[in-house]
Each structure stands twice: as C-alpha cells, then as structure tokens.
C-alpha beads as a LAMMPS data file, in Angstrom:
LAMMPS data file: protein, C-alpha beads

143 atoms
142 bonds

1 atom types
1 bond types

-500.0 500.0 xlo xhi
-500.0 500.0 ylo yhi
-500.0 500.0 zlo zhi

Masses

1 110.0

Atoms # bond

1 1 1 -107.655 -343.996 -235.794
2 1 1 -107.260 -347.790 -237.345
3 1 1 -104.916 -350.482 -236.659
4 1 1 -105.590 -353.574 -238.990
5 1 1 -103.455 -356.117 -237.198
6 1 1 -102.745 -357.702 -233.533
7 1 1 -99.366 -355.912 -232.307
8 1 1 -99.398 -353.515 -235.166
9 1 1 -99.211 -349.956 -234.326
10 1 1 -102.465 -348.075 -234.128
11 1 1 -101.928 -344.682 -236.849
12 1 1 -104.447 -342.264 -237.959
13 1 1 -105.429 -342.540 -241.553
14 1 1 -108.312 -340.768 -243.977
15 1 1 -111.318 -342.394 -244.392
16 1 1 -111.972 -344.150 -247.421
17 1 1 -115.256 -342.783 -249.297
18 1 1 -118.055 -345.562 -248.625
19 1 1 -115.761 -348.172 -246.836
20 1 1 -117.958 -350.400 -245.291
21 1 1 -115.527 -351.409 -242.893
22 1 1 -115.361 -347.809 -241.294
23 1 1 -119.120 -347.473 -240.166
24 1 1 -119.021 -348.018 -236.768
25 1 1 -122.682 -348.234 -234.334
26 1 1 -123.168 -348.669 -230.618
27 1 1 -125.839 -350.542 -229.601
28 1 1 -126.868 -352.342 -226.565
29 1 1 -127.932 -356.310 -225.691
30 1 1 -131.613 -356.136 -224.950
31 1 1 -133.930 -359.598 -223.408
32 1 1 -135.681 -361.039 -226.101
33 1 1 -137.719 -364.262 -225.673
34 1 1 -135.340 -365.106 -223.226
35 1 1 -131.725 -364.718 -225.410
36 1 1 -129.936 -361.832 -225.456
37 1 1 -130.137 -359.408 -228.861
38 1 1 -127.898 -356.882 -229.728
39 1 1 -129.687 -353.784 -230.849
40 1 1 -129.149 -350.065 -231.914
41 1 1 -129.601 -347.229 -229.160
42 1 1 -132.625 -345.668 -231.706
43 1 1 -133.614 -348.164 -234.314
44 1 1 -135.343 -345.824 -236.085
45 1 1 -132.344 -343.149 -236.721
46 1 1 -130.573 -346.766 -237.186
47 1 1 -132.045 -347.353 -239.800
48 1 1 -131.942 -343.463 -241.269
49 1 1 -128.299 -344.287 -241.227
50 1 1 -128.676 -347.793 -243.191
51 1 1 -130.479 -345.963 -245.636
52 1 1 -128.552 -343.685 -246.335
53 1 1 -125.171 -345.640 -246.448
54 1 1 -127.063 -347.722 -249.036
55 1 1 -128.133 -345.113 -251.244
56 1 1 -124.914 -343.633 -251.809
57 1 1 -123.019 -347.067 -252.706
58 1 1 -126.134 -347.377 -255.022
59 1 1 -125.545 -343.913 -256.565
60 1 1 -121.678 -344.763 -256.491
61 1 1 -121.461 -347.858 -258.174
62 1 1 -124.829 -347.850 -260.413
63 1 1 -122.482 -346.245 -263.482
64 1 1 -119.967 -349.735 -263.279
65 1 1 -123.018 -351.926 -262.821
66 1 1 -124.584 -350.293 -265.842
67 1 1 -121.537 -350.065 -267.955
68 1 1 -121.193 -354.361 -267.170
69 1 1 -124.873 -354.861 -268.045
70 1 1 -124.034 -352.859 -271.699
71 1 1 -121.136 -355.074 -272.022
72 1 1 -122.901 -358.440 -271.273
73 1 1 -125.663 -357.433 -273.412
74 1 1 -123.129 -356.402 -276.071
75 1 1 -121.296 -360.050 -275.994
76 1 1 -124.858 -362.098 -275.914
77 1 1 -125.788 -360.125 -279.024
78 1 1 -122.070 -361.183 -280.763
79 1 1 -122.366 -364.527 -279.852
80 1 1 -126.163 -365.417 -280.080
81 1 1 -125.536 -366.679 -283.438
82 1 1 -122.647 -368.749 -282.960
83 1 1 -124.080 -370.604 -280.076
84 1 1 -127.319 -371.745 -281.775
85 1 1 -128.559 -373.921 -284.657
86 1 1 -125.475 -376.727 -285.507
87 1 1 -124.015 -375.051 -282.630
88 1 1 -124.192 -376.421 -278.936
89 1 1 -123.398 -375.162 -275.492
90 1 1 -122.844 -377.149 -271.873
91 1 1 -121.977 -376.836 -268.566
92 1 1 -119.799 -379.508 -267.847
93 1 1 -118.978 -380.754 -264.019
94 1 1 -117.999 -384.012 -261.811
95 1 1 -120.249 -385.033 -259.421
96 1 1 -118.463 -386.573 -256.776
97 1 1 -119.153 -389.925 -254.920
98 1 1 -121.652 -389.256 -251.848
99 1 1 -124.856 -387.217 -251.587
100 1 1 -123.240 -383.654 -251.286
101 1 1 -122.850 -382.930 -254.777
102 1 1 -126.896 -383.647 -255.281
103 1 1 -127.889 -380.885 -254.500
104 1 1 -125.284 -379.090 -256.882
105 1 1 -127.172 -381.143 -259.926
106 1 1 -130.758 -380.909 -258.776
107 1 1 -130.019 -377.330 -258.905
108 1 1 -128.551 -377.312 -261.986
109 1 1 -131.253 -379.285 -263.528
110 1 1 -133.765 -377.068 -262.042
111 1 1 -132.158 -373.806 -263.251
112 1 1 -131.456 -375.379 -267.167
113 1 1 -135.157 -375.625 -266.881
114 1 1 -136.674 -372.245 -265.160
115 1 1 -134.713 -370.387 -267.605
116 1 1 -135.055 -371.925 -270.572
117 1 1 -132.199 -373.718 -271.594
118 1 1 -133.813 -377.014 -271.912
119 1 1 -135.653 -376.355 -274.995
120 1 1 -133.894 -377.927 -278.044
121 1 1 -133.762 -374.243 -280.115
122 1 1 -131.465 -373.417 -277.153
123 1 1 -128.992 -376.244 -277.783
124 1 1 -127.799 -376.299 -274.143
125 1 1 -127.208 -379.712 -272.509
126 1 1 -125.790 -380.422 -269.071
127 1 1 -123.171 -382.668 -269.145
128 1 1 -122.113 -384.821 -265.803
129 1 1 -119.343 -386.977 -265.203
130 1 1 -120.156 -388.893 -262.852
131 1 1 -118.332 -390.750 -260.071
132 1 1 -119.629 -394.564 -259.988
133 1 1 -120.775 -394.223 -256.136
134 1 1 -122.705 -391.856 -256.741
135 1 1 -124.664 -392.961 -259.731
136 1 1 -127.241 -394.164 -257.060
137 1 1 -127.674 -391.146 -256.329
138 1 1 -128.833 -389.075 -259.358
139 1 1 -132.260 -387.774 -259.631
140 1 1 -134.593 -390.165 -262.415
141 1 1 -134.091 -387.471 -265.428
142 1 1 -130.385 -388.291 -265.175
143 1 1 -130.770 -392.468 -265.572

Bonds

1 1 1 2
2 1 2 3
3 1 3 4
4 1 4 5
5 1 5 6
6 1 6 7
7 1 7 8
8 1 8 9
9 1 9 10
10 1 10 11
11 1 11 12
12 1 12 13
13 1 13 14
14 1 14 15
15 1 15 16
16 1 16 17
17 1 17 18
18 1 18 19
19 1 19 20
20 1 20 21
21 1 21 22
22 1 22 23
23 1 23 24
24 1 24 25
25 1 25 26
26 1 26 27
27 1 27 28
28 1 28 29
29 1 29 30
30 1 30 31
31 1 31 32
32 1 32 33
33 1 33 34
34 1 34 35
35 1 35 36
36 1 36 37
37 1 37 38
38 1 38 39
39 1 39 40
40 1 40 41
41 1 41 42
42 1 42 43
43 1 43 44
44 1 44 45
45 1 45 46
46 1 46 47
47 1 47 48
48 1 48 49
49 1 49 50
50 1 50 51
51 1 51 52
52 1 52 53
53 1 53 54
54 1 54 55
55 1 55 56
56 1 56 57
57 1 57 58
58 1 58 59
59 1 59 60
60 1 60 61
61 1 61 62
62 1 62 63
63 1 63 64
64 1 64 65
65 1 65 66
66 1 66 67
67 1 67 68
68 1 68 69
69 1 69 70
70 1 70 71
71 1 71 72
72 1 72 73
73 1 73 74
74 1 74 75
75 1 75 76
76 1 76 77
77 1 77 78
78 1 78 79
79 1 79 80
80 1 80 81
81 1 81 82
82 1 82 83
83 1 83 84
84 1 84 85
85 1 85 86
86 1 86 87
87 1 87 88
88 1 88 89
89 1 89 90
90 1 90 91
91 1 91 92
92 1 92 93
93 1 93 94
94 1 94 95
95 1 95 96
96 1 96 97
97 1 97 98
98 1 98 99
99 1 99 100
100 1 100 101
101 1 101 102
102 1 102 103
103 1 103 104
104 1 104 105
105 1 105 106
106 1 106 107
107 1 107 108
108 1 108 109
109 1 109 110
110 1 110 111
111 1 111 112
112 1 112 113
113 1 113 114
114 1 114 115
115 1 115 116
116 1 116 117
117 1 117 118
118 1 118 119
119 1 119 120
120 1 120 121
121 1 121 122
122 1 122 123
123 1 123 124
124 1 124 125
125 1 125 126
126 1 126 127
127 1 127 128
128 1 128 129
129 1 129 130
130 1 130 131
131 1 131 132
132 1 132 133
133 1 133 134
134 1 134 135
135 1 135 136
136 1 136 137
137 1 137 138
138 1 138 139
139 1 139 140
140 1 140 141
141 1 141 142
142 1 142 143
C-alpha cells in the first residue's frame, strides 16, 4: 500500500527491487542519558536486516560501479598525454567576499597537495579569482 502525496489517494503498487524507500522498521523510544532514543525492537536481528539490505545493493550495483571505474580508467589513459608536459590543467573558481568560501580553498589547497597535483611534472595549478574583500582572507600560500 503507498500513497506519495498529502490528499492523494492511497493504491497498492509492486515493490520496487531494493527501494530504499520501502524498508520499513518499528522500533521504540528508549531513556538514554536522560534524552529519548529511538531504537529497534531486537538490535541484533536489526542489524541482520541492515546487512543484508546492504549486501544485495552491493551485489546489485557492483557491475555499474565496475563498468564506470573501466571507463574512468580508460579516459585517464587517453588523456594522460595530452594533459602533461607543455600541457597544463586547473581548477578554476571565485572565492567570494567573506570567510565562507575559506574553507572551500583551504580545502582545495590541501587536496592539490595530498594527491599530488602540486608537483610541477603534474602541471596542475589552482586558479582563484578572487573577490577584493576577501583577499584578507586567503591563507599565506595564496599572497
């Protein structure tokens, strides 16, 4: 039984094959450092159930994740020679006036490094255009 709207007729439908949306579990609020938790009847069977639910979307989807993985690895290998030597690649992006977009470029900055990309044999820069309010802003390695 499913109705997906307010003031929409309730019908009966099939169940869709690993819809998330269809599990449904009954649990019960229980005390817990004084606020109120809610919590599965039997935890353990609970989490029989999770387990299980989660295997099967694994099993289910692992043949499009793999088949994606083939294709990225498929376009890196194409392109790996057009991207390096005279060759160079950026990320681009505006960092707006304020402090909010700081944390966008610190982790930028940090990424471009754990990865890699920094090294000049990579030929990757990050490129900012940056709003003059916020210029203040900027970690030292940007000034």
């Amino acid at each position: 039984v499913t109705s997906v709207k307010v003031n929409q007729p309730v019908t009966t439908t099939f169940c869709k094959l690993l819809a998330e949306d269809q599990n449904v579990e009954i649990g019960r609020y229980e005390n817990n450092g004084g606020s109120q938790v809610l919590m599965p009847l039997d935890v353990e069977k609970w989490r029989i159930r999770q387990e299980t639910m989660r295997n099967a979307v694994l099993v289910a989807d692992k043949v499009t994740v793999t088949k994606a993985l083939e294709q990225i690895d498929e376009d890196d290998l194409i392109h790996a020679g057009g991207f390096k030597g005279d060759h160079r690649r950026a990320a681009v992006f505006y960092v707006d006036k304020g402090k909010g977009a700081i944390a966008n470029v610190n982790w930028w900055i940090y990424t471009w490094k754990f990865i890699g990309l920094s090294v000049a044999a990579e030929a990757f820069d990050l490129v900012m255009m940056v709003h003059p309010a916020a210029i203040e802003n900027l970690p030292a390695e940007c000034k």
